[in-house]
Structures are given as structure tokens and as C-alpha cells.
N, C-alpha and C positions, 0 to 999 in steps of 0.2 A: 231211666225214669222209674221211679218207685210205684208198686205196686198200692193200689188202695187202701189191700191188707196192714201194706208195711205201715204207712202212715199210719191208719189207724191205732195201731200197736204203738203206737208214740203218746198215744193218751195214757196208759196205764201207769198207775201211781208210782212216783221214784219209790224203793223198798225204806230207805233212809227216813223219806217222809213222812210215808205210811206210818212207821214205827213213830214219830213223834206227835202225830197226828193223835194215835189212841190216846196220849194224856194233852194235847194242845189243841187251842183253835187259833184259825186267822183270823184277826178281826174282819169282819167283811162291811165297807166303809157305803153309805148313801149315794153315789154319785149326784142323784137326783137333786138331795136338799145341798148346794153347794159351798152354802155358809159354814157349814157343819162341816161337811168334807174335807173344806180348805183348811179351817183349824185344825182336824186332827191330824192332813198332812203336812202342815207346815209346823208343828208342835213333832214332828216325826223328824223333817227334816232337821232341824234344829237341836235336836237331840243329837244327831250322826252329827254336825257342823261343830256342835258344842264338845266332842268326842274327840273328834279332829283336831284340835289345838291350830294354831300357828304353822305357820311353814315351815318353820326352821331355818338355820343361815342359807342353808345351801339353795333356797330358793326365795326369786321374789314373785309377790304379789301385786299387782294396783287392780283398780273397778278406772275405767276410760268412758266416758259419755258419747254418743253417736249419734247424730241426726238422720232420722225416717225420713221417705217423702213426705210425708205431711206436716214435717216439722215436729214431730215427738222424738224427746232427746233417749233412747235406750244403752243400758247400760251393760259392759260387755266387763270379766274377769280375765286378766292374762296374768297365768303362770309360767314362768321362764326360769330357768337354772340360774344362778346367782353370779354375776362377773362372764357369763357366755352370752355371745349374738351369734347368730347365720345359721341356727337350726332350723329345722321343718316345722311348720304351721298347722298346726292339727286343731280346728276349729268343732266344738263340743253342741251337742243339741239336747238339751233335758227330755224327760218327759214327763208326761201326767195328765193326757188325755186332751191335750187343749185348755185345761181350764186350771190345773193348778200345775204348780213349781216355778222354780228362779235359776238364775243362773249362778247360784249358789251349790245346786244338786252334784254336779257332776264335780265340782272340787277334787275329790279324791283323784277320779281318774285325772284330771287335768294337773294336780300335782306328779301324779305314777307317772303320766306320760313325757311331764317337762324331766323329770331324773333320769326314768328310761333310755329315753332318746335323746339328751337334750336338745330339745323341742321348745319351741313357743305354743304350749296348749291355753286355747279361750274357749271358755264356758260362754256363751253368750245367750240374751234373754230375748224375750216377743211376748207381744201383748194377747192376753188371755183371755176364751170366750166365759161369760156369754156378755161381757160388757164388752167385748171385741170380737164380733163375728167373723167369721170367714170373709175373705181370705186373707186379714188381718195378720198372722201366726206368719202366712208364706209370704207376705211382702216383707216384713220387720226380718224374716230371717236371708230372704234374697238383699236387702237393702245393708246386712252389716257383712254379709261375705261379700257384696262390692266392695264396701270401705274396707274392708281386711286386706283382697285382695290388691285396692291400689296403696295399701300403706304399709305394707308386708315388711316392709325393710325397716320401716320407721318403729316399727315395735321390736324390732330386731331379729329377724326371723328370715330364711332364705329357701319360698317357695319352689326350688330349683332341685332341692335336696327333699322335697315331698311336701303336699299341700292337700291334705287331706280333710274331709268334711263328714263327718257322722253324727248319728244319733239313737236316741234308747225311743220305742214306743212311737208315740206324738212326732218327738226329734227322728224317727228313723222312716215316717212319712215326709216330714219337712226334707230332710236329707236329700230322700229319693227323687221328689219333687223338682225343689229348684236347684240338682244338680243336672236332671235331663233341661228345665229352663235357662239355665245358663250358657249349658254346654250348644244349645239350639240358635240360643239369641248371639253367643262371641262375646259375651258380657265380660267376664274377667279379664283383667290384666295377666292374672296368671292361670296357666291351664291349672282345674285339679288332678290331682295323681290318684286318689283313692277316695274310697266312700263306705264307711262302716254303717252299715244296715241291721240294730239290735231290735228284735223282735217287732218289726215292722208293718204300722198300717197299711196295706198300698191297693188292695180292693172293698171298696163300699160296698158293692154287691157283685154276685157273678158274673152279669151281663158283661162286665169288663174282661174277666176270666176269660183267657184265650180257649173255642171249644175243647181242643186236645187234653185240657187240663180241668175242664168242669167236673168231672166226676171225685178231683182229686181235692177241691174247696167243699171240705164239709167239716170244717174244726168250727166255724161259728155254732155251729148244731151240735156237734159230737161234747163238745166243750164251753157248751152255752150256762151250765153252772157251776163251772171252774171257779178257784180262789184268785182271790186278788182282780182280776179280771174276768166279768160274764157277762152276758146275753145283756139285763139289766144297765149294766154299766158302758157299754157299749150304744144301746139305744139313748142314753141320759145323756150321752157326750155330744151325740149327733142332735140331739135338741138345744143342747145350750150353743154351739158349734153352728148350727145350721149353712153345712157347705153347701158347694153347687156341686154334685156329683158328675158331674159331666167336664170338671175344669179340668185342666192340668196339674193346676194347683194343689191339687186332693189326691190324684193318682198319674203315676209317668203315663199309665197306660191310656191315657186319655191324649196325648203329644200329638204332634202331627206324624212325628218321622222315630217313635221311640226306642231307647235301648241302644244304639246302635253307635259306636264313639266313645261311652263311657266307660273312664277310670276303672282299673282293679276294682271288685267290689266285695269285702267279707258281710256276711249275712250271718245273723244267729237267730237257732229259732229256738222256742222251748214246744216242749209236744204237749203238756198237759192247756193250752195258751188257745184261746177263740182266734188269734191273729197266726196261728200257727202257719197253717196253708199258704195266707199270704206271702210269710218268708218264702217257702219251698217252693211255691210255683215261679214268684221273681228270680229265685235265684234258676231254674232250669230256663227259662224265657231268656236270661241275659248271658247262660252258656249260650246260647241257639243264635244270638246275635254278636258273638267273637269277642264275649266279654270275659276278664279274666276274671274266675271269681274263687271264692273259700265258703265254705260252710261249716258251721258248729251247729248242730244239734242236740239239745239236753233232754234226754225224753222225761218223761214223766214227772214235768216240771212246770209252775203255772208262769203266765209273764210276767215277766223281768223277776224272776225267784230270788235274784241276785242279792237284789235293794233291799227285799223285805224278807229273807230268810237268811240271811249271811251266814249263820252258823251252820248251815248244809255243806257237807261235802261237796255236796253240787253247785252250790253257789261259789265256794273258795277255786273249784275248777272251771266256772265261768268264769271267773275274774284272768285265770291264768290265760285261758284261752285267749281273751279281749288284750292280750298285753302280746301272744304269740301273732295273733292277728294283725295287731297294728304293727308287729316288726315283721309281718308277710307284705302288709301295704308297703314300710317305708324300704326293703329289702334288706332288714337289720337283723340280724339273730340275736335273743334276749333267751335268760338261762330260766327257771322256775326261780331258783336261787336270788336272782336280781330281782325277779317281780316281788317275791316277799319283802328284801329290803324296803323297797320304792312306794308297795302297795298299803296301806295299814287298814282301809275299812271299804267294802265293794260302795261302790256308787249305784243309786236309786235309781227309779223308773217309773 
């Protein structure tokens, strides 16, 4: 277990940054006013999208409709290798706070990982607050990894060879979430095999914090006017959002029986990141319960650095990591050499 000190020392500015930082700023975006929010991220995303081109032959693409319980039809993206079927099912979870992104975001990775591996990777989408409150987000994403999982073959994919389930931010609470509700209820057709955990919401507040580890949750505070991600934007989420902190739905650690049964788990944190501690203490909580896990740590880095600084050294070694990672989960060895090929622009958060 890491010392305090150690953590703490995770906050301290990448050198890389720092030095870009004296002639740069990040823009630092309103959470609060949403309207405004949503255009300049979706004006961001769209930029990357528009960068992106086309798939190229060697891959296809369709967008496939899915009916909710409620009858709302959501829309999922499957990337698959061109002329292959019976790869691993590697199901993608955006992020952006609950209230903005598409299942458009994660494209890149969902291309990198159908070449990679060839894989059937799906971006898939869930409705956003505050016109969709909690726990809106975690039904729509429980409701299409049922449909994935009973139609896994039909899209051409053979969860037998790895069925894994991850996400960035928002997606890597969702992830957490209804992979311990599944794994509880018997729900899938298919077991999953893995669960990528990037920069992960999974405590709303301490009380949940198992005590051993309370002193060790103090990146909300340490890191409360961090870039990209702070105090502010944090509190604006949980207003538009308005969870039940006490569900399952919002934290594993709220389950009856939790941790306990679950898939391989790679976890990424960044240190400069108010979510930070969350990754780190999940990820010791789910060794202590004979889970098999991986951790990437990027210190002095804010969340998800990836998406919105890609020209960092740090970001191009995120990326690689997320690609060594997923061939930890599916037990594939993948070169640097291949991830460049495969990779062309990191995916958002």
C-alpha cells in the first residue's frame, strides 16, 4: 500500500507540461452553464472526428439502433476488421461527466482495437443528464451490454476469446458499476472477461471509503483546482446528475456482496486528476478481494490528459499503455510498433 507521501507526490506537475504551460493555457470550460459546454465540446469533438477520416478498407463500420426499457431506441457504433468474424467483443463507454459526449468519442480506440486485436469493438451511447437524470446513464448502459451480450455472435464477435467492458471518466463509473450488477444478478449470456477502468469515478464521498484507506482519499482537495477537471466541475456534474449516492448504480461499493468474482481489471490513474484516489484505492480494494488487476499511473497529469493534450509525451504513452493493457486483458502481446500503425489520434474523456 502506498504511502500518503507517495500519493501525494503524484500531484506534482509533469516537467513536459510545466514547460508548455509557461507559453499555454487550457481552456478551462463552464461545467455549470451546459449549453455553452456542450458546444465547445462537441465543436472539439468534431474536430478530432473530422481529423479522423474514414475507416479505411481494412475496416467496417455501421451505427445499429437498440431498444431500452422504456422503449428509447439508442444507438451503438461497431468497428470490426473487414472480411473477419469470431474476434473478442470489446464494448467502449465514452466520457464527459454524465452530461456531454456520443458514441462517436471513442472511434479511434474502437478502430485501434478492432486492427489490434481483431476484435469487434462498440462505442456505445446513454442518455445524458440533466435532461436525464440518474440512473438513466446506468440503465441505458446495463440495457445494451445485455443486447450485445445475447447477440454477440450476430454481430460477429466470439465472447469466448474475451468480452470485455470498459470506459474513460463517466464510462469508467458506468463500467464499474454494472459490471459488479450483472456479475450479481447472472444477467449475461456471456461471462465478461475484463474491465478497463480509465480514470475512474467510484466514490462520491468518503463515507464509502473503506476506513483503512480514508486517509489515503484526499485528491478531491489536493486537486480541487486542477485543469481539465476541478472541485467546480465536479460539484456542476452532481447538480445536473442528481444521483442517489447510496445506489449501486453510482458506486460498486455500495453492492451487497462487492468485488468479489470480478474479471481482470486494468485501472489507469492520472495524479494530477480530483478522481485520482478513487482509481488507487479500487484498484487495492479489488487485489484484497482475489481480483486480478494492472495499474497505469501517469503522475503529474490532470484527467484524461490523453484526449485533450495529445501532443504530450505523456499522452502518446497513455495511449500505448491502453493498447498493452487491453492485450493484458485479452492475453495478446501487441508491439509499440503495432499500436502506432493501428493508433492515429488518442481518444477523449
Amino acid at each position: 500500500m502506498r504511502t500518503k507521501e507517495e500519493v501525494a507526490k503524484l500531484a506534482e506537475l509533469d516537467p513536459e507540461l510545466a514547460e508548455w504551460l509557461k507559453t499555454n493555457t487550457i481552456p478551462k470550460g463552464d461545467w455549470s452553464n451546459i449549453k455553452q459546454f456542450r458546444a465547445m465540446r462537441e465543436m472539439m469533438e468534431k474536430q478530432k472526428l473530422d481529423a479522423l477520416g474514414p475507416p479505411g478498407p481494412d475496416l467496417e463500420e455501421e451505427f445499429k439502433n437498440i431498444t431500452m426499457r422504456d422503449g428509447f431506441e439508442s444507438q451503438i457504433k461497431i468497428h470490426k476488421p473487414a472480411g473477419k468474424t469470431g474476434g473478442p467483443l470489446l464494448v467502449l463507454v465514452y466520457g464527459g461527466g454524465f452530461v456531454v459526449g456520443n458514441n462517436q468519442q471513442l472511434t479511434p480506440y474502437g478502430r485501434g482495437f478492432a486492427k489490434a486485436f481483431d476484435a469487434v469493438a462498440v462505442t456505445i451511447a446513454y442518455r445524458l443528464a440533466p435532461e436525464h437524470k440518474f440512473p438513466t446513464a446506468a440503465n441505458d448502459v446495463e440495457d445494451t451490454l445485455l443486447w450485445l451480450s445475447k447477440n454477440a455472435e450476430a454481430i460477429g464477435s466470439d465472447p469466448s476469446k474475451g468480452f470485455i467492458l470498459g470506459g474513460i471518466s463517466a464510462g469508467g463509473n458506468l463500467t464499474a458499476c454494472i459490471a459488479q450488477k450483472t456479475l450479481e444478478d447472472k444477467s449475461l449470456a456471456h461471462p465478461l472477461t475484463g474491465l478497463w477502468l480509465c480514470v475512474p469515478l467510484v466514490f462520491p464521498n468518503q463515507e464509502l471509503v473503506p476506513d483503512k484507506y480514508k486517509e489515503l482519499w484526499f485528491s478531491h482537495e489536493q486537486n480541487a483546482e486542477a485543469p481539465i477537471l476541478d472541485k467546480n466541475a465536479i460539484d456542476a456534474i452532481q447538480v445536473h446528475l442528481e444521483p442517489d449516492e447510496s445506489s449501486a448504480l453510482y458506486s460498486p461499493f455500495n453492492s451487497k456482496n462487492p468485488h468479489k468474482g470480478l474479471p481482470p481489471t486494468y485501472v489507469q490513474v492520472d495524479g494530477m486528476d480530483p478522481l485520482r484516489d478513487d482509481g488507487l484505492i479500487y484498484e487495492e480494494v479489488l487485489k484484497e478481494n482475489g481480483v486480478k488487476t494492472k495499474i497505469d499511473i501517469w503522475p503529474g497529469l490532470p484527467h484524461a490528459h490523453f484526449g485533450f493534450l495529445p501532443f504530450l509525451n505523456g499522452s502518446k504513452k497513455a495511449v500505448l499503455d491502453t493498447f498493452l493493457g487491453f492485450g493484458w486483458l485479452l492475453g495478446k502481446e501487441i508491439s509499440p510498433q503495432k499500436v502506432q500503425e493501428v493508433m492515429v489520434a488518442p481518444a477523449g474523456g
